[in-house]
One Martini backbone bead per residue (centre of mass of N, CA, C, O) as a GRO file, in nm:
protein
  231
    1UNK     BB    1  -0.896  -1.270   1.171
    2UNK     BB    2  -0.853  -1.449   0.896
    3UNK     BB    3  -0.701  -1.768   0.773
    4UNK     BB    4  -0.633  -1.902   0.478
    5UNK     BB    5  -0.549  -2.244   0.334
    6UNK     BB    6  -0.544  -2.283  -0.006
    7UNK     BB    7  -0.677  -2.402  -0.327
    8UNK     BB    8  -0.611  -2.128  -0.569
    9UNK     BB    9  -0.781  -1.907  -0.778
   10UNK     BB   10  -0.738  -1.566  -0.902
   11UNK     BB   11  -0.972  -1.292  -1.003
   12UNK     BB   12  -0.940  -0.959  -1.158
   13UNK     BB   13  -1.172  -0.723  -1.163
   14UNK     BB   14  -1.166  -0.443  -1.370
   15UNK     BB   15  -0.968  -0.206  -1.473
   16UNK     BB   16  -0.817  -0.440  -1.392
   17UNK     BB   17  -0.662  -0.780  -1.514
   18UNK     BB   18  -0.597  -1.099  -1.352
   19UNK     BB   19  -0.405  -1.359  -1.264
   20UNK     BB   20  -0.429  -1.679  -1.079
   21UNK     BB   21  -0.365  -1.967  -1.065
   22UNK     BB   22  -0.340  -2.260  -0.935
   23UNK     BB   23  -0.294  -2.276  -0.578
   24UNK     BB   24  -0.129  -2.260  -0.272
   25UNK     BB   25  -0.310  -2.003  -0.049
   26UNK     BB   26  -0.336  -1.701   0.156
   27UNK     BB   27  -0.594  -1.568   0.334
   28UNK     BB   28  -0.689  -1.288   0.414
   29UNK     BB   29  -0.900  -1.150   0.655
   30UNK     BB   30  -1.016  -0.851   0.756
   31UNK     BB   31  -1.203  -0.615   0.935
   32UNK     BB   32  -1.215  -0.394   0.744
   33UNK     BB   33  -1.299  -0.543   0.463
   34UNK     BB   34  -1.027  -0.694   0.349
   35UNK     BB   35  -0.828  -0.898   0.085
   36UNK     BB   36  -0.557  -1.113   0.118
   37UNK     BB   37  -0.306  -1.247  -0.119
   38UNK     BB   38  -0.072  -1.495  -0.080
   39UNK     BB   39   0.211  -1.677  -0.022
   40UNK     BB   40   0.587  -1.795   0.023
   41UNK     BB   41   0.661  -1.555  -0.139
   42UNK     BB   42   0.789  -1.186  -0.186
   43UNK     BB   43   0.743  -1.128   0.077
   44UNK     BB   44   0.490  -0.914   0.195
   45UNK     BB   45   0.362  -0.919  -0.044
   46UNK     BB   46   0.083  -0.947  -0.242
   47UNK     BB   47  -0.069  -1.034  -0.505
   48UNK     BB   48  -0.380  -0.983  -0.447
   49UNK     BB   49  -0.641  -0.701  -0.357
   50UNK     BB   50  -0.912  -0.569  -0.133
   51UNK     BB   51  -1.023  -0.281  -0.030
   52UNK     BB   52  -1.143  -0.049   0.160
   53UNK     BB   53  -1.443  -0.092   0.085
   54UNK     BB   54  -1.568  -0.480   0.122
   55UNK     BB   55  -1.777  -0.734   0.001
   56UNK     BB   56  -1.816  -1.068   0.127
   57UNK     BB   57  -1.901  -1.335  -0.029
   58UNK     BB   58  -2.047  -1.706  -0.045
   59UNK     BB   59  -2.003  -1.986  -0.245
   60UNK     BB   60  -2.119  -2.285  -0.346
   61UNK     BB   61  -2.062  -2.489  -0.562
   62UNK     BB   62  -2.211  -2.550  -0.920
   63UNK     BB   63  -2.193  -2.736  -1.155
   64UNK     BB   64  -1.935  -2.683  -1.357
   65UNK     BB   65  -1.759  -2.646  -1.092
   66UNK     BB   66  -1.752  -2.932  -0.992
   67UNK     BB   67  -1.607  -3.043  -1.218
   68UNK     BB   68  -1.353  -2.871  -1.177
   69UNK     BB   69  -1.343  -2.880  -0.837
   70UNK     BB   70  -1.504  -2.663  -0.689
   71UNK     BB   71  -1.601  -2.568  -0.378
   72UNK     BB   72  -1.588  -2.258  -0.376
   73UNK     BB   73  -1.693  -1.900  -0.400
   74UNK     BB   74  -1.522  -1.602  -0.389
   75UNK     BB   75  -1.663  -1.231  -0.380
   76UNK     BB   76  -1.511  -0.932  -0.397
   77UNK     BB   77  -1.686  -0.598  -0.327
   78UNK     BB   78  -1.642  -0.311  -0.414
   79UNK     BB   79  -1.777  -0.010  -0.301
   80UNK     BB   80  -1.629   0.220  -0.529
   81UNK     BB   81  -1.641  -0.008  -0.728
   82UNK     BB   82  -1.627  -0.234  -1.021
   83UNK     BB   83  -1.455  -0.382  -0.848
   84UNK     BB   84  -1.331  -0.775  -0.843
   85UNK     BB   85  -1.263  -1.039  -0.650
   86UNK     BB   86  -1.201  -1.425  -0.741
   87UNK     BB   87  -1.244  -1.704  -0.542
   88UNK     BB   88  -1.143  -2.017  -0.633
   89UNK     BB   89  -1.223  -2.310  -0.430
   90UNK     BB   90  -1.047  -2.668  -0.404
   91UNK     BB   91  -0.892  -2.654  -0.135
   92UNK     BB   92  -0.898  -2.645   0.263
   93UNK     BB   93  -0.633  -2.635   0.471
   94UNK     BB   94  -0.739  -2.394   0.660
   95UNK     BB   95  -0.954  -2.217   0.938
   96UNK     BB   96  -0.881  -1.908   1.098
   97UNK     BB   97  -0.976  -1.732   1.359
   98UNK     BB   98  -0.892  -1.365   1.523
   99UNK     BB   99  -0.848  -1.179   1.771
  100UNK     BB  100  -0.645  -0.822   1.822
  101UNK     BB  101  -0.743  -0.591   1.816
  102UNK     BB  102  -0.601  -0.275   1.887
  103UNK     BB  103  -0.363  -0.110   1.741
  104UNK     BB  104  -0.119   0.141   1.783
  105UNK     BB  105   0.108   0.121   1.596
  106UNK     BB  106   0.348   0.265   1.459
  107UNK     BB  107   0.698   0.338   1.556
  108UNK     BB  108   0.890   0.555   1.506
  109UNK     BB  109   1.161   0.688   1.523
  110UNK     BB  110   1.234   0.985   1.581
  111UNK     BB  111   1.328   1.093   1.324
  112UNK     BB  112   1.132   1.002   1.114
  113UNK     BB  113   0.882   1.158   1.289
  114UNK     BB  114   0.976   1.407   1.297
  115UNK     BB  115   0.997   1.437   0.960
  116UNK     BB  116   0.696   1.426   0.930
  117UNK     BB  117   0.622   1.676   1.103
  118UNK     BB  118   0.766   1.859   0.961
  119UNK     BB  119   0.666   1.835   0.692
  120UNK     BB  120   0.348   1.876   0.724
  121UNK     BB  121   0.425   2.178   0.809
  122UNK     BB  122   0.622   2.207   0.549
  123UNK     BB  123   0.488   2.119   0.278
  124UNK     BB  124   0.668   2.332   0.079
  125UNK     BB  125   0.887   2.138   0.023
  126UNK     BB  126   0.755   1.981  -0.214
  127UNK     BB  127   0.608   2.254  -0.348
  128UNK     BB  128   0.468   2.506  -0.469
  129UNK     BB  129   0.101   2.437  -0.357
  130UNK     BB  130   0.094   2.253  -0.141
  131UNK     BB  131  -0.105   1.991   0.049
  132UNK     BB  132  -0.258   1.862   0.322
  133UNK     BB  133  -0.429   1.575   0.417
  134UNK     BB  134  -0.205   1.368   0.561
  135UNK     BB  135  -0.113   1.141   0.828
  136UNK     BB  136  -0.115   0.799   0.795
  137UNK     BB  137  -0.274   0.692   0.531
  138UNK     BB  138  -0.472   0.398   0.512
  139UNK     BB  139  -0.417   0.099   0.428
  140UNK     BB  140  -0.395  -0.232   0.357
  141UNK     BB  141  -0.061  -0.186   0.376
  142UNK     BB  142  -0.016   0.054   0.504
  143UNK     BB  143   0.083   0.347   0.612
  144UNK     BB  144   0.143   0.630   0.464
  145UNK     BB  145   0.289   0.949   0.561
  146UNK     BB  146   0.218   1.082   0.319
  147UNK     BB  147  -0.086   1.304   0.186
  148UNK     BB  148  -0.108   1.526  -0.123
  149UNK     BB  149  -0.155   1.846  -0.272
  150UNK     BB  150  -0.032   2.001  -0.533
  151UNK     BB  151  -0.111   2.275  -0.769
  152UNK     BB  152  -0.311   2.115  -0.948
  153UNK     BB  153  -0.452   1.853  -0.711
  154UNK     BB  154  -0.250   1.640  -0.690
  155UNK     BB  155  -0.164   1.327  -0.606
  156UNK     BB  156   0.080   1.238  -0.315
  157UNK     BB  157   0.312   1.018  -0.206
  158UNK     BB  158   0.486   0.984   0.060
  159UNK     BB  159   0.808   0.851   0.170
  160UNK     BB  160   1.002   0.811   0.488
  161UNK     BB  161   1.363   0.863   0.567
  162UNK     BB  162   1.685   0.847   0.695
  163UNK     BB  163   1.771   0.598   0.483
  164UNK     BB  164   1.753   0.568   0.158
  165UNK     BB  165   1.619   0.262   0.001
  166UNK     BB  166   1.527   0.000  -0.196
  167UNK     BB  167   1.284  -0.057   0.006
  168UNK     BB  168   1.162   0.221   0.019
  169UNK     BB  169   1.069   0.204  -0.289
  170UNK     BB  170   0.903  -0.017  -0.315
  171UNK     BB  171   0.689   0.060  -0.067
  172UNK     BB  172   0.608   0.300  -0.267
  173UNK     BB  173   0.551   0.097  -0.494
  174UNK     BB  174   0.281  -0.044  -0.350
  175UNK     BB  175   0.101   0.200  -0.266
  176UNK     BB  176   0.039   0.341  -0.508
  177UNK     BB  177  -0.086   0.059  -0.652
  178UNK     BB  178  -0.335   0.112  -0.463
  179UNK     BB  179  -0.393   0.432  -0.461
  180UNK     BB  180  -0.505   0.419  -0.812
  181UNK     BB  181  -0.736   0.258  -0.756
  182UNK     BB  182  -0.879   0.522  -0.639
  183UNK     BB  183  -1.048   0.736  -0.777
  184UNK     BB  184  -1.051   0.970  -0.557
  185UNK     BB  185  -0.688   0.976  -0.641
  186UNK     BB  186  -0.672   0.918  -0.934
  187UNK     BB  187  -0.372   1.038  -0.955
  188UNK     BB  188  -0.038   0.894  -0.807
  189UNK     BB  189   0.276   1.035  -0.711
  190UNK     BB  190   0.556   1.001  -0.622
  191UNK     BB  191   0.788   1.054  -0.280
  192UNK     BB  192   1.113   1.044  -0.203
  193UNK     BB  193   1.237   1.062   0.134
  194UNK     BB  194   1.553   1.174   0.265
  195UNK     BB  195   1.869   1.266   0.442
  196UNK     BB  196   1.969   1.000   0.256
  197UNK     BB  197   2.016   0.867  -0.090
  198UNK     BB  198   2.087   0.632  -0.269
  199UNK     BB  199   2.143   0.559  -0.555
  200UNK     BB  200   2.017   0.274  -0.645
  201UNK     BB  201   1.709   0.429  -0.530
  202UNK     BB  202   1.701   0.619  -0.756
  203UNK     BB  203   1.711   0.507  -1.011
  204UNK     BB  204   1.470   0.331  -0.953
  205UNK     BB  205   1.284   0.596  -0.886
  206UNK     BB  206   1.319   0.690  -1.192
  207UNK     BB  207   1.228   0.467  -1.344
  208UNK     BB  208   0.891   0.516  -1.187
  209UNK     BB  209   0.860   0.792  -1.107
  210UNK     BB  210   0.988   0.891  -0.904
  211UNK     BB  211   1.083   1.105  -0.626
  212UNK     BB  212   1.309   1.292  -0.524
  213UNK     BB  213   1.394   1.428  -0.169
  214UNK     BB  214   1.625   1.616   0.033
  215UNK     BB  215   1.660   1.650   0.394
  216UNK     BB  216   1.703   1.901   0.617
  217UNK     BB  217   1.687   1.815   0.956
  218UNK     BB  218   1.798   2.110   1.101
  219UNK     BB  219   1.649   2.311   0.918
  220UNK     BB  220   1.378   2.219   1.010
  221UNK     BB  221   1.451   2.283   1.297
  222UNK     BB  222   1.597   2.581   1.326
  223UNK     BB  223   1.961   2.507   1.374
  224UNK     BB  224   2.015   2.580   1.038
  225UNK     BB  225   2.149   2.774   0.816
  226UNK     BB  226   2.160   2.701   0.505
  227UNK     BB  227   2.177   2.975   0.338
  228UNK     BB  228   2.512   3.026   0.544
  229UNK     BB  229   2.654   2.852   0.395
  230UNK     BB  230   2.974   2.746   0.222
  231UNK     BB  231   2.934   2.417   0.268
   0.00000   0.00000   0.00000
């Protein structure tokens, strides 16, 4: 993984069109050949990036680029659409690469996990005519929990938790919003699954079209017959 961190203005092209300002910014080039801006606040959610498959290019300025201040431009450009991100620096502070080797992945605590295998074993709990494309599908910001396909066609991604909160919310609309831009996917619409989901969480997630879904842990286990409960 590369590491810079520079003053510099980052434009979006394609399907969507963004703009970052001049600013002292982190950018990661990761193995995978994503590139991601960051700022020093936000969370760890980045300003914006380009997934894999994305090839960077690097050159330095001349011409008009010289007089404005610019001293190099990166130009990461996606291998599946004609979307590219434009990195103009005008001062380099820092750069340096690092070898991190094979991730194990996330370890989700027991329950999380069951609930995990569970629901894609179950996947018609989303609604007939469901099916699993995968579970653990990987994007530029971590694994989606579950990635499917409703009766329609259409692409769906789940985020499990074991207590849905806001953070669970955001966590699941900043994945939406990287796997829209991909056009074999998109759209894409999420749901919040959660075997407790706090009101907040709720509100938050029908605000932004997101579903949300109550799981019982136990009978999803086959340890409890829901149906012949009382109460």
């Amino acid at each position: 993984m590369r590491l810079v961190i520079a003053r510099c203005s980052v434009d979006y092209e394609g399907r969507l069109k963004a703009h970052l300002p001049l600013a002292t910014r982190l950018l990661l080039v990761k193995a995978d050949g994503s590139v991601l801006v960051h700022s020093d606040g936000g969370s760890y959610k980045p300003l914006n990036w380009m997934s894999p498959p994305a090839t960077l290019r690097v050159i330095a300025a001349e011409g008009t680029q010289l007089d404005e201040g610019i001293v190099e431009q990166w130009t990461v450009q996606s291998a599946k659409t004609d979307d590219r991100l434009i990195v103009n620096i005008y001062e380099q502070l820092h750069d340096s690469s690092h070898e991190l080797g094979i991730d194990p992945g996330l370890i989700k605590d027991g329950v999380e996990a069951d609930l995990q295998r569970l629901l894609a074993e179950q996947i018609e709990t989303l609604g007939p005519g469901f099916t699993l494309i995968r579970r653990e599908y990987a994007t530029a910001i971590g694994p989606v929990d579950i990635l499917a396909r409703d009766a329609n066609g259409g692409t769906v991604a789940v985020e499990l938790k074991r207590r849905g909160d806001i953070d669970g919310v955001e966590q699941l609309t900043r994945y939406l919003e990287l796997l829209n831009r991909d056009p074999l996917l998109a759209p894409v619409r999420g749901v919040f699954a959660a075997q407790q989901i706090k009101p907040q969480a709720r509100v938050l997630a029908t605000d932004r079209g997101i579903d949300c879904l109550t799981l019982d842990y136990d009978a999803m286990r086959g340890v409890d017959d829901a149906d012949s409960r009382l109460f």
